[in-house]
LUMVOVO-407589 format. One record per residue (C-alpha): x, y, z; chain. Coordinates in steps of 0.001 Angstrom, whole numbers, plus 500000, padded with zeros to 6 digits. Example, Ala and Ser with C-alpha at 12.3 -4.5 7.8 and 13.67 -1.06 7.14 Angstrom:
BEGIN
{{512300,495500,507800},A},
{{513670,498940,507140},A},
***
This chain:
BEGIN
{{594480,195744,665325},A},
{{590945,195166,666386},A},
{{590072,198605,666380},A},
{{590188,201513,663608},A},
{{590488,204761,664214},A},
{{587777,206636,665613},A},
{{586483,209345,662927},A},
{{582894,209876,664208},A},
{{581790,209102,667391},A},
{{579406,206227,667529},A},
{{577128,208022,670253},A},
{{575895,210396,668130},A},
{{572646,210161,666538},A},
{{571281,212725,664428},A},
{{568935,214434,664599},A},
{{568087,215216,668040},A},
{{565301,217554,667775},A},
{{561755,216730,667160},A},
{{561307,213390,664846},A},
{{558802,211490,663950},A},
{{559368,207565,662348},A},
{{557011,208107,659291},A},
{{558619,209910,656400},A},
{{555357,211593,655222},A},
{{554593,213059,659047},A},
{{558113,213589,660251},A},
{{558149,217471,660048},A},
{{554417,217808,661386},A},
{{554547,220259,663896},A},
{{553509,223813,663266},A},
{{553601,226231,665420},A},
{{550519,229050,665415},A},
{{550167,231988,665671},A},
{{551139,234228,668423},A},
{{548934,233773,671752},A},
{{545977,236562,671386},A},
{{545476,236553,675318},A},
{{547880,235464,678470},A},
{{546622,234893,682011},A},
{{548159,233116,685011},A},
{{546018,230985,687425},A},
{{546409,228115,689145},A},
{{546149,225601,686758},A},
{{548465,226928,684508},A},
{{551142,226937,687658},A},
{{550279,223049,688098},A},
{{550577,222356,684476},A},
{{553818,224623,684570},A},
{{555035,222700,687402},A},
{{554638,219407,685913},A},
{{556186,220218,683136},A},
{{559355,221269,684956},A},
{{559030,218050,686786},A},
{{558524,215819,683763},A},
{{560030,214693,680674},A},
{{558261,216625,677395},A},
{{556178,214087,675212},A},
{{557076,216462,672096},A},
{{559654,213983,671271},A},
{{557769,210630,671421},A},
{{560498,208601,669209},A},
{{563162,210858,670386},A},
{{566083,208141,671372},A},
{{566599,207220,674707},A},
{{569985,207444,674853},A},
{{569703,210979,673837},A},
{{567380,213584,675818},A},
{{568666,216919,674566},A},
{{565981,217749,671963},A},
{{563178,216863,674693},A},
{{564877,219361,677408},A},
{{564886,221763,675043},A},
{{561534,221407,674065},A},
{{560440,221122,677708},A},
{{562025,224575,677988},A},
{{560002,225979,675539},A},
{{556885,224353,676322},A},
{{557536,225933,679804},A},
{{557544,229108,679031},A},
{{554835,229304,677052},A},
{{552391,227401,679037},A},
{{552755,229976,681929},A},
{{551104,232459,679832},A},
{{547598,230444,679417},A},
{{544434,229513,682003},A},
{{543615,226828,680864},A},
{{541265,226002,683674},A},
{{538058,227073,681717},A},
{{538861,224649,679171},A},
{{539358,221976,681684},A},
{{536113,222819,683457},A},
{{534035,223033,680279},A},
{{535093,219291,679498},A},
{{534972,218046,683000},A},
{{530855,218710,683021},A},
{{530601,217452,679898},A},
{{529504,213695,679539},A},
{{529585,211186,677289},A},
{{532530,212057,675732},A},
{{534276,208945,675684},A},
{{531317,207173,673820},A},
{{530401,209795,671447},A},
{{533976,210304,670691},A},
{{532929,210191,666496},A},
{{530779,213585,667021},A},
{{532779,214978,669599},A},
{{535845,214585,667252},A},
{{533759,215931,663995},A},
{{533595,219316,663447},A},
{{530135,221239,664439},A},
{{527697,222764,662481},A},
{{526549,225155,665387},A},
{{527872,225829,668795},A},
{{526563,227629,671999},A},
{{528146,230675,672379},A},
{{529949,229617,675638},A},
{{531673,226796,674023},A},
{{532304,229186,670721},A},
{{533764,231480,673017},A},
{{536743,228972,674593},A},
{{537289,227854,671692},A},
{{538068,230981,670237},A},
{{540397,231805,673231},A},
{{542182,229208,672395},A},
{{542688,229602,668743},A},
{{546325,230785,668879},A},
{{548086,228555,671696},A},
{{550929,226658,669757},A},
{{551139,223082,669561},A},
{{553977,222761,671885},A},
{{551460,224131,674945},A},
{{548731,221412,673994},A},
{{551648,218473,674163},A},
{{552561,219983,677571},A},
{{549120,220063,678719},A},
{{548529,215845,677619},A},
{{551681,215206,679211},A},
{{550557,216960,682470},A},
{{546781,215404,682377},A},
{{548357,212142,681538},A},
{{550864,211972,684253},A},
{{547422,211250,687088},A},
{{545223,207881,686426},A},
{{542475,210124,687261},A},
{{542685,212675,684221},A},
{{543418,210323,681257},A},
{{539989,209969,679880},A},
{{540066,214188,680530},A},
{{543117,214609,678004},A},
{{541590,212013,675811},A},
{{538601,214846,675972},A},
{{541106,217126,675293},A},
{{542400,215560,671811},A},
{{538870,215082,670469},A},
{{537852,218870,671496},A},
{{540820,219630,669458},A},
{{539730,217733,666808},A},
{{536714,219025,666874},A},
{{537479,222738,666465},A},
{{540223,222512,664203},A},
{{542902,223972,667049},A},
{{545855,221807,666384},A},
{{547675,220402,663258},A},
{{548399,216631,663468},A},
{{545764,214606,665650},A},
{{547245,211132,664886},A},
{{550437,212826,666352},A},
{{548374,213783,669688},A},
{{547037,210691,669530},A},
{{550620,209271,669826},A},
{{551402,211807,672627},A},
{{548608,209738,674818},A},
{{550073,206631,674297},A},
{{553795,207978,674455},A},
{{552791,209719,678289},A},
{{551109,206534,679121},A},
{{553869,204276,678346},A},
{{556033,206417,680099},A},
{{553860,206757,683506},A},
{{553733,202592,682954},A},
{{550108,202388,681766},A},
{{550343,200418,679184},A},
{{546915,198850,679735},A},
{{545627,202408,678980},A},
{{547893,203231,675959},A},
{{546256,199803,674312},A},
{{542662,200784,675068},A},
{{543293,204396,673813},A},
{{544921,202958,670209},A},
{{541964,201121,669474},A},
{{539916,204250,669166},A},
{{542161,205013,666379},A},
{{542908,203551,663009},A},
{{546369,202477,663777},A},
{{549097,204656,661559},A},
{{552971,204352,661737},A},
{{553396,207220,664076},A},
{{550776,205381,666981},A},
{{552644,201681,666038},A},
{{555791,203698,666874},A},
{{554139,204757,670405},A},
{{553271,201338,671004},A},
{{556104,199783,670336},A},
{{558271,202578,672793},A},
{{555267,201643,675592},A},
{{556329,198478,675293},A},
{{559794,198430,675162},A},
{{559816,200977,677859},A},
{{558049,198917,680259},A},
{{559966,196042,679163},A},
{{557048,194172,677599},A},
{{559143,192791,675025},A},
{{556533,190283,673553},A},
{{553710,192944,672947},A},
{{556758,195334,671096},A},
{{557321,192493,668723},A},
{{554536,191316,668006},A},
{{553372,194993,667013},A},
{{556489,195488,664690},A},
{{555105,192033,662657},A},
{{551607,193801,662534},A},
{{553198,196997,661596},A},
{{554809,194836,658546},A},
{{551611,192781,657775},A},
{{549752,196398,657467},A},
{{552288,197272,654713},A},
{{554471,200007,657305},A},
{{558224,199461,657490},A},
{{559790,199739,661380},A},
{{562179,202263,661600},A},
{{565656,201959,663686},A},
{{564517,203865,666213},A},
{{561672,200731,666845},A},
{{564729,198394,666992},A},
{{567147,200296,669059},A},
{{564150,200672,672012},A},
{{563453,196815,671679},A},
{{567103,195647,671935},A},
{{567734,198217,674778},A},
{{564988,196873,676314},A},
{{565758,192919,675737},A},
{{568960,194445,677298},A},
{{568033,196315,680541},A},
{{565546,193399,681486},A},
{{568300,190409,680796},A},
{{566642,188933,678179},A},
{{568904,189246,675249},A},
{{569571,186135,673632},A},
{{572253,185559,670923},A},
{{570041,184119,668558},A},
{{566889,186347,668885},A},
{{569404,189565,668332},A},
{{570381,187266,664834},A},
{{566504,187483,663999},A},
{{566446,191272,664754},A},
{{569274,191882,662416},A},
{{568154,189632,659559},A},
{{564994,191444,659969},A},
{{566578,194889,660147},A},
{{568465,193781,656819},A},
{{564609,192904,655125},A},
{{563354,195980,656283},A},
{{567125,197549,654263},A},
{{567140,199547,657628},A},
{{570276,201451,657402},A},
{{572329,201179,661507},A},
{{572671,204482,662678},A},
{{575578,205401,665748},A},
{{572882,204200,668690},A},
{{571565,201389,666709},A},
{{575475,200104,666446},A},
{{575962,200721,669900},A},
{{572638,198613,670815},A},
{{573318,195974,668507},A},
{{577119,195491,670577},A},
{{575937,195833,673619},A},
{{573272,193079,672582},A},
{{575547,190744,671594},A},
{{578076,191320,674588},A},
{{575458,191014,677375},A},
{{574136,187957,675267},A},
{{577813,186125,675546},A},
{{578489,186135,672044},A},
{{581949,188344,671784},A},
{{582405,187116,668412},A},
{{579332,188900,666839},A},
{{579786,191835,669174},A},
{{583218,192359,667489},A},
{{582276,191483,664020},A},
{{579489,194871,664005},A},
{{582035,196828,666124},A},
{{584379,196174,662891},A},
{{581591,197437,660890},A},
{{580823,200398,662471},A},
{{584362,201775,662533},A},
{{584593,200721,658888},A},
{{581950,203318,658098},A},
{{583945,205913,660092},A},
{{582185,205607,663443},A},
{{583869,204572,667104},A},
{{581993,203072,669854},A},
{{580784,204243,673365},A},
{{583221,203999,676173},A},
{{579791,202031,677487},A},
{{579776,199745,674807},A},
{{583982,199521,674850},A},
{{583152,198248,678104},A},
{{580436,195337,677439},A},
{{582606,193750,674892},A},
{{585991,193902,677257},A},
{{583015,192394,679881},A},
{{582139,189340,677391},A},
{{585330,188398,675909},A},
{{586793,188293,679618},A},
{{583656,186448,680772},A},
{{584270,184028,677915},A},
{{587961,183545,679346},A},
{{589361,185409,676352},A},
{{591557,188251,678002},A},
{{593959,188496,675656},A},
{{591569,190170,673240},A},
{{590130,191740,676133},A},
{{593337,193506,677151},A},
{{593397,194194,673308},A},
{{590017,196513,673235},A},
{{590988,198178,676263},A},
{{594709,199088,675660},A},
{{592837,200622,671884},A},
{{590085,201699,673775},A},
{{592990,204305,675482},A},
{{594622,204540,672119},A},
{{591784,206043,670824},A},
{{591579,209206,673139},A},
{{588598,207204,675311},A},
{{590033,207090,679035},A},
{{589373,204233,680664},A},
{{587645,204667,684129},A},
{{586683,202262,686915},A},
{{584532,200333,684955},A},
{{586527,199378,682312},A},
{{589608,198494,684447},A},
{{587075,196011,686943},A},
{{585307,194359,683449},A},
{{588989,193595,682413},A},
{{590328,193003,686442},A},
{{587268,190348,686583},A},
{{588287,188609,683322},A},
{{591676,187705,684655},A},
{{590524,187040,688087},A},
{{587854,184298,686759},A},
{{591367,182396,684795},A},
{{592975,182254,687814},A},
{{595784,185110,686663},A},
{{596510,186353,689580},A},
{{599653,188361,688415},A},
{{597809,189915,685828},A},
{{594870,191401,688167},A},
{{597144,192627,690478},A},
{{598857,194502,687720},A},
{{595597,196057,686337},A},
{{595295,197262,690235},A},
{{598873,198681,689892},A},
{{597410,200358,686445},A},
{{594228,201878,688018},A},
{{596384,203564,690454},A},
{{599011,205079,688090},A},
{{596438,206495,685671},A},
{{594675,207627,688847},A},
{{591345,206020,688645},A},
{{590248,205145,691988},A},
{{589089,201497,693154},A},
{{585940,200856,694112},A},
{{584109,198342,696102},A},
{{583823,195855,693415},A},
{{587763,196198,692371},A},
{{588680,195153,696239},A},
{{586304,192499,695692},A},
{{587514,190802,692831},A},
{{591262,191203,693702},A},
{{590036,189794,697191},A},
{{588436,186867,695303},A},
{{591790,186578,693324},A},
{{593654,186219,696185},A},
{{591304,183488,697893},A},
{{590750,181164,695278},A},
{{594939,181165,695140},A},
{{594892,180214,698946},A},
{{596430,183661,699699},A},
{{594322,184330,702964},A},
{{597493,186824,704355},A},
{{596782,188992,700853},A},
{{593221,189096,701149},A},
{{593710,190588,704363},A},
{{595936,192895,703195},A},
{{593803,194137,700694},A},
{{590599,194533,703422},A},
{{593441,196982,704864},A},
{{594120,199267,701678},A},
{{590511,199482,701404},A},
{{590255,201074,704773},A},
{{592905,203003,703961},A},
{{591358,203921,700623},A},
{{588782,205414,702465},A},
{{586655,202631,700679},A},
{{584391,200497,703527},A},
{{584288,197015,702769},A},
{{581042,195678,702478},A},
{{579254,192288,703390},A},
{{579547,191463,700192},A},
{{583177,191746,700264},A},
{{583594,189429,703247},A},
{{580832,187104,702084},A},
{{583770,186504,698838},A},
{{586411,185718,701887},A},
{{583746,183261,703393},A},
{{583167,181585,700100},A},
{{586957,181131,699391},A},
{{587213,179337,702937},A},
{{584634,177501,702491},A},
{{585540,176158,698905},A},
{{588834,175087,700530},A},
{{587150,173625,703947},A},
{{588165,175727,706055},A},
{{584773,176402,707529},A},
{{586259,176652,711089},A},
{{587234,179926,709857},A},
{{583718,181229,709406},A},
{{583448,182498,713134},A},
{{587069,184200,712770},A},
{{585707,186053,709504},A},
{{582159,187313,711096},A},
{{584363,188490,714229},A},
{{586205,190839,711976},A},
{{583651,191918,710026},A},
{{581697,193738,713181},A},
{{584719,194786,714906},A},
{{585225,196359,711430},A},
{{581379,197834,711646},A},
{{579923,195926,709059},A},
{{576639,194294,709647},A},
{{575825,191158,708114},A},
{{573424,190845,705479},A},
{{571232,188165,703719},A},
{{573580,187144,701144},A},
{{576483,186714,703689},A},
{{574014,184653,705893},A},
{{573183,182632,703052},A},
{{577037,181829,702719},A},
{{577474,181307,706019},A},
{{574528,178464,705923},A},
{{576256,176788,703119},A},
{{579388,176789,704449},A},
{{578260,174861,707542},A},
{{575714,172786,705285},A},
{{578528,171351,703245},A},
{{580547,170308,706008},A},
{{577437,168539,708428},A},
{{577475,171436,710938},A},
{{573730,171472,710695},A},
{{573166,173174,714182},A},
{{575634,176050,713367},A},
{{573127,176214,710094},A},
{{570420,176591,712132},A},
{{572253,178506,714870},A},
{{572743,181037,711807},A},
{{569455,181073,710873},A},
{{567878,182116,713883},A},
{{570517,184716,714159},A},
{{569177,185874,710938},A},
{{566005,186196,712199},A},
{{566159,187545,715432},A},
{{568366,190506,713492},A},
{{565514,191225,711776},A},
{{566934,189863,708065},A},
{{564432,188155,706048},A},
{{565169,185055,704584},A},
{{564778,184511,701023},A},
{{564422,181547,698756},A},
{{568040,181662,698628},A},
{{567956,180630,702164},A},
{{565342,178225,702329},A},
{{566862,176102,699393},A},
{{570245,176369,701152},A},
{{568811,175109,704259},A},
{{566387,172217,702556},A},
{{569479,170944,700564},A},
{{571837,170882,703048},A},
{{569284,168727,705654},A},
{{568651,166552,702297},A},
{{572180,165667,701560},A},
{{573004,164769,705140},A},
{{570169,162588,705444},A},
{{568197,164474,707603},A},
{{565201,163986,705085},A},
{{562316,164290,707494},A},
{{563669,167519,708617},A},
{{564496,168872,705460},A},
{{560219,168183,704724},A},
{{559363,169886,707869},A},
{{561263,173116,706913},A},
{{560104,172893,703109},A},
{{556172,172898,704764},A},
{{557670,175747,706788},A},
{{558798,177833,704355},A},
{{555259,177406,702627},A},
{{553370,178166,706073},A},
{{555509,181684,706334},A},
{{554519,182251,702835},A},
{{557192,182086,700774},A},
{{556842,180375,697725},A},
{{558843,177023,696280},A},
{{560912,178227,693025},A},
{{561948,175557,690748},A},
{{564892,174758,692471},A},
{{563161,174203,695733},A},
{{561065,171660,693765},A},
{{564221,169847,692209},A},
{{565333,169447,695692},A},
{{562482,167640,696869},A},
{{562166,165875,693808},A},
{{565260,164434,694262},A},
{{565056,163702,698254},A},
{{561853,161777,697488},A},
{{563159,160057,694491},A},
{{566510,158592,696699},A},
{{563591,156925,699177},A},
{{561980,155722,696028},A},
{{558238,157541,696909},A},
{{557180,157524,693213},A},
{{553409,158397,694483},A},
{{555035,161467,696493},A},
{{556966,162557,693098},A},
{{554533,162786,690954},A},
{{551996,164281,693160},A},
{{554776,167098,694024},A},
{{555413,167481,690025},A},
{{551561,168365,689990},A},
{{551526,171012,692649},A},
{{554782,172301,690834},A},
{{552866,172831,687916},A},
{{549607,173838,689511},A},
{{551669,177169,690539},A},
{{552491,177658,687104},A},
{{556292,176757,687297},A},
{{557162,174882,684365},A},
{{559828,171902,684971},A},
{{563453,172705,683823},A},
{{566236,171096,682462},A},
{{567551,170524,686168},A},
{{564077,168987,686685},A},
{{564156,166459,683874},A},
{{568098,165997,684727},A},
{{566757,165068,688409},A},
{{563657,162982,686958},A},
{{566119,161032,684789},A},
{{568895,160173,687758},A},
{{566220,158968,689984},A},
{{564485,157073,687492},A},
{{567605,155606,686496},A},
{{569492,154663,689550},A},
{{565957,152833,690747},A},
{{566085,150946,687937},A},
{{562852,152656,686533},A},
{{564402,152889,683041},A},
{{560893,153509,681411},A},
{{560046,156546,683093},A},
{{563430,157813,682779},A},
{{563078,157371,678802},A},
{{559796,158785,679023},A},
{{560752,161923,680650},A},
{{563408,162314,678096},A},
{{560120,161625,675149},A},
{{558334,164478,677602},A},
{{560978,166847,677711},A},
{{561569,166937,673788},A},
{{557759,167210,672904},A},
{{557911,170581,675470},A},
{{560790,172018,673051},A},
{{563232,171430,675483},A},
{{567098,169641,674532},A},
{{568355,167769,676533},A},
{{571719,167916,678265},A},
{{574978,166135,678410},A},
{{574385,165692,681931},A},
{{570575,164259,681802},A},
{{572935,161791,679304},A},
{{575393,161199,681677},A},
{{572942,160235,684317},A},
{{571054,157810,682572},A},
{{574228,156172,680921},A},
{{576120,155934,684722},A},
{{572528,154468,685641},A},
{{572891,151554,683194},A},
{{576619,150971,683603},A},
{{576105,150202,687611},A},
{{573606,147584,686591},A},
{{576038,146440,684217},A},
{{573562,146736,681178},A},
{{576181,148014,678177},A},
{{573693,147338,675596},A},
{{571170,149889,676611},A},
{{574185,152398,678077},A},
{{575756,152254,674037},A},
{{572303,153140,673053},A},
{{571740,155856,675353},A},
{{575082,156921,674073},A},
{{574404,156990,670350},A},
{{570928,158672,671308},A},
{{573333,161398,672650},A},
{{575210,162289,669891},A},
{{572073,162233,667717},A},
{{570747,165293,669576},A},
{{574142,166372,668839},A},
{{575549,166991,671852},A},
{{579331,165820,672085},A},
{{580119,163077,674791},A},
{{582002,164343,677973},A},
{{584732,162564,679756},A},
{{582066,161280,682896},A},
{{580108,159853,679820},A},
{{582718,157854,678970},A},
{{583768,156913,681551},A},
{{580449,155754,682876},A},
{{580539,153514,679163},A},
{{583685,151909,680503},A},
{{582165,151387,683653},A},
{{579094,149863,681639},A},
{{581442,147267,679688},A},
{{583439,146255,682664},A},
{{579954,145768,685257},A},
{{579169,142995,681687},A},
{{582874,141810,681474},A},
{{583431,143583,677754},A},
{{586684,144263,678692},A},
{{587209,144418,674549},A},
{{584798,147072,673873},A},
{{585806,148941,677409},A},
{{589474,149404,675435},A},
{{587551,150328,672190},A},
{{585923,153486,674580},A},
{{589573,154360,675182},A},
{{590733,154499,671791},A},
{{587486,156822,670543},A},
{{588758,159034,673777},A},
{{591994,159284,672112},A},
{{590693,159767,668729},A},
{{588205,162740,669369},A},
{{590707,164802,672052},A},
{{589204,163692,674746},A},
{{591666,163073,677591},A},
{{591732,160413,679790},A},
{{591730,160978,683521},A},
{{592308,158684,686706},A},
{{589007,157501,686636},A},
{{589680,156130,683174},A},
{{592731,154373,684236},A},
{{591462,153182,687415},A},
{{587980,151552,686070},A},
{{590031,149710,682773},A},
{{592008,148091,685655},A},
{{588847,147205,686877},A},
{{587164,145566,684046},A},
{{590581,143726,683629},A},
{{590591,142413,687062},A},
{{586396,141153,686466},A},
{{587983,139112,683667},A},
{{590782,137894,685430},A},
{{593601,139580,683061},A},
{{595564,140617,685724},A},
{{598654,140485,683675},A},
{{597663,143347,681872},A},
{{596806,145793,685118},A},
{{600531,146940,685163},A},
{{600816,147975,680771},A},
{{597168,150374,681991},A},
{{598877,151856,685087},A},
{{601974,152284,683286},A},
{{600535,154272,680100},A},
{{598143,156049,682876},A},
{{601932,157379,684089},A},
{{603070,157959,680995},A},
{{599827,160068,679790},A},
{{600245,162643,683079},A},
{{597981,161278,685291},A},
{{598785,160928,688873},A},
{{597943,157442,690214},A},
{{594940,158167,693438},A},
{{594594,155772,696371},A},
{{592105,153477,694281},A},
{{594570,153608,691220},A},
{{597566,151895,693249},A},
{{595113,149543,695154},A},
{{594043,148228,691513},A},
{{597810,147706,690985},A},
{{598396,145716,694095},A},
{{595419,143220,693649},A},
{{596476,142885,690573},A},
{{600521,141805,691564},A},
{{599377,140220,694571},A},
{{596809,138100,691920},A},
{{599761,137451,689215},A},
{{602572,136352,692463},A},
{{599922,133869,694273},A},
{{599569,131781,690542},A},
{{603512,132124,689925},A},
{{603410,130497,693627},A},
{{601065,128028,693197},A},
***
């Protein structure tokens, strides 16, 4: 069984009222005496008001997942702001100037005051802490009254009013990470000697506003200053590295090794992070191994979390485990809703088990959990990439009869599944239905709709659809513009595809990456080396960095002109940036040499491969076959084959076909007939070029038994 049973629930993290990270200040807040006066005035109602609107910055390190202990405080702080005017105060201050440069004698305490200032002070003498936090978090929440409740902390200061000022210190930067000024929070912690409870404000600004560099680089200064992070620093940084798509398998690795140097003991959300971490990163495997871990210690996961693993193991094509987690997850007393039956619906879907999703459909209705939109969807896409156009149809009705509207998304999935089989014709049939059906296209459905006729040559209907687009008002993306470029490109149409890459720039819409690797490549297959490099520098003058795909591109072009020592140095430029190369940036440049029949330098590029470590694919191999054959190595063309057999790789057709090949170049036609028989033998079916081989070959062998 992959799962234990659930003794605690994993979603529970204690405590939820006020906590602070540092051990010496966590209990600091004291609560004074009772108030000696109460009035009601205007600004109290705004400060009320915003309170009530507003999440309570009592509970700075309070966990996100968790916002009980900060309603309740919000509660309290409520009620007893409404009793104070605090617009004498606020006045006072407001005249004053200076006080963010003389912030060292504003924040000492007096010797002598004027009786006016003696006087609100002493009115103030008895508000509880609770009311000043409120009052930050309200002064905070406007750019234009930050520097006033940074006036407000160092009058406190100043007359002694409230316990803690390194915690209302951290209240600033805690309300200004929260309103998104993190600029500000930074400038206001350098008036302060940094302590653990301000790092812990930083490091929520940052995470909270998804600055995930700034958060760790503060949690390695926090260290070098001798302070230990806490787990509520982690959890906010891997919910963060989370919710922005960032997470990374091997940075969450470095977060844990670190959280095991710090001896940081995982709490229920800290577990729950951690999973969902590793899930959202693709890495199952380590999601399961701390799900084990938690329920060791007597603690069960999140339905949430239940749900990201089910997610990655089915995105990872391992539904059998999937189905695993979710038939424990009911097990466990955790009903499954619509969520969890689509994450496991969309693992079958992407194997191609078609019986299986339409079973979990079957399921969702017996346990009466309702489809939605994105359950139609996948089924739908289940459906089309089996060829079942009748079903998919079928299901477009039960959605209607659902009460569920399909969307453009929906039919954009029906497109793409006629397209992918070429039947494009039917693209007109399928935007018919959708209005009569009251849907209005969208972008993305445009954008499928331009592919569809780019891959087929229908490069007026592309444009046809395009203008459409336009004149409905829909504003192409990048998306649309790449779509369009390619599709001109790879129907040689080059001078157009240039005129609508300068017109994509003159409606202001700027080249991505992609867009780059497209030109790249258009004016690489017309050999304008000039034109390349010269694009490469306006690339980079924008500040897009080239990517894999770029190098990959770099290195085909290079390489089918011929131009084998830029191609080489591109792959010297690409490791120096930090970047690995790929398999196919390999496969390229090996196919490259094998046309030109130079084996020597394609067996180098070869063993180059596998030192980077990267395993050889079949195209690679077959491209060194290719590469023996083009140099009539017929011997060490067979020698390719046997390392295929010997590592599990699998010969296809192409194999087959391009052995016959480098036979025929040596004139061993005798032997054709022994490859196309094992090619038989190993599963393969023969293709048109296959049996053509064959006949040369016994057309070859009868003319000398003639002659």
């Amino acid at each position: 069984m992959l799962l234990l049973p659930p003794q605690q629930p994993l979603s529970v993290r204690s405590p939820t009222t006020i906590q602070f990270n540092s051990p010496i200040t966590r209990h600091h807040v004291i609560f004074l005496q009772p108030p000696l006066f109460a009035t009601n005035s205007t600004t109290a109602t705004a400060l009320t008001t915003a309170t009530n609107s507003g999440e309570s910055s009592v509970s700075f390190t309070s966990k996100p997942d968790d916002e009980e202990g900060e309603e309740n405080d919000d509660v309290l702080a409520t009620e007893r702001l409404s009793r104070y005017d605090f617009t004498p105060l606020l006045e006072f201050l407001s005249k004053r100037t200076g006080f963010e440069s003389d912030s060292d004698s504003a924040s000492s305490s007096p010797d002598s005051l004027d009786p006016t200032e003696f006087q609100i002070a002493e009115s103030y003498r008895a508000v509880p802490a609770p009311v000043w936090h409120s009052v930050l978090k309200n002064l905070c929440s406007s750019s234009t009254s930050i520097e006033l409740a940074y006036a407000v902390v160092s009058w406190l200061q100043r007359h002694n009013l409230c316990y803690s000022y390194e915690l209302l210190y951290s209240i600033l930067i805690h309300a200004l990470g929260r309103s998104e000024k993190l600029y500000e929070a930074f400038l206001l912690s350098q008036r302060q000697t940094l302590t653990p409870m301000t790092y812990n404000a930083l490091i929520n600004a940052c995470a909270r506003n998804d600055d995930l560099e700034k958060a760790l680089n503060l949690m390695s200064r926090m260290r070098r200053d001798g302070y230990q992070c806490d787990f509520i620093n982690y959890s906010l940084v891997i919910q963060s590295l989370t919710r922005a798509n960032k997470i990374d398998s091997s940075l969450l690795q470095k977060l844990c090794r670190e959280m095991e140097c710090d001896q940081i003991e995982l709490d229920a959300q800290l577990y729950n992070d951690v999973i969902v971490g590793f899930a959202k990163a693709g890495d199952p495997t380590r999601a399961l191994e701390y799900l084990a871990a938690a329920q060791g210690i007597g603690l069960s996961a999140k339905s949430a979390t239940l749900v990201a693993i089910i997610t990655a193991l089915g995105n990872s094509g391992r539904t059998a485990e999937a189905e695993a987690v979710f038939e424990e997850m009911k097990e466990n007393g955790l009903k499954p809703r619509t969520k969890a039956y689509n994450a496991l619906l969309k693992g079958y879907v992407k194997r191609g088990f078609l019986r299986e999703a339409e079973f979990v459909m079957s399921e969702m209705e017996k346990s009466g959990v309702s489809p939605d939109e994105h359950s139609y969807s996948l089924l739908i896409d289940a459906y089309a990439n089996a060829g079942r156009w009748e079903s998919a149809r079928i299901v477009l009705k039960e959605m209607e009869a659902s009460g569920v509207q399909p969307n453009a998304f929906v039919y954009s999935r029906i497109l793409a599944g006629y397209r992918d089989r070429g039947e494009w014709q039917r693209t007109f049939q399928v935007l018919r239905e959708m209005k009569s059906n009251g849907v209005q296209p969208d972008r993305h459905f445009y954008n499928v709709m331009i592919d569809t006729f780019g891959k087929y040559n229908c490069l007026d209907h592309a444009m046809t659809t395009f203008d459409r687009m336009l004149s409905e008002g829909i504003q192409p993306d990048t998306v649309t513009w790449n779509t369009l470029i390619d599709c001109h490109f790879k129907c040689g149409r080059y001078d157009r595809a240039e005129e609508l890459f300068e017109e994509m720039q003159e409606r202001k819409f700027a080249p991505c990456a992609t867009t780059y690797n497209i030109m790249i490549n258009l004016l690489g297959e017309q050999e304008r080396w000039d034109d390349v490099k010269g694009l490469l520098g306006k690339m980079q003058g924008q500040g897009l960095l080239a990517n894999i795909i770029t190098y990959t591109t770099l290195v085909d072009i290079y390489g089918q002109s011929g131009r084998f020592d830029d191609a080489i140095e591109c792959l010297e430029v690409m490791k120096s940036a930090g970047l690995k190369p790929s398999a196919t940036m390999y496969n390229a440049l090996i196919n490259a040499y094998a046309q030109r029949g130079l084996s020597d330098q394609a067996i180098n590029a070869f063993r180059v491969m596998r030192t980077d470590g990267l395993k050889p694919s079949l195209l690679a191999l077959n491209s060194l076959i290719n590469a023996f054959g083009e140099d009539q190595r017929d011997n060490e063309a067979f020698a390719v084959l046997h390392y295929m057999k010997e590592n599990d790789v699998k010969p296809d057709v192409v194999t087959y076909t391009t052995l016959m090949k480098a036979l025929i170049r040596v004139d061993k036609f005798h032997k054709v007939p022994d490859v196309y028989e094992e090619m038989i033998l190993s599963g393969c079916t023969p293709d048109r070029k296959a049996r053509a081989m064959l006949r040369s070959a016994l057309r070859y062998m009868k003319q000398t038994l003639n002659s």
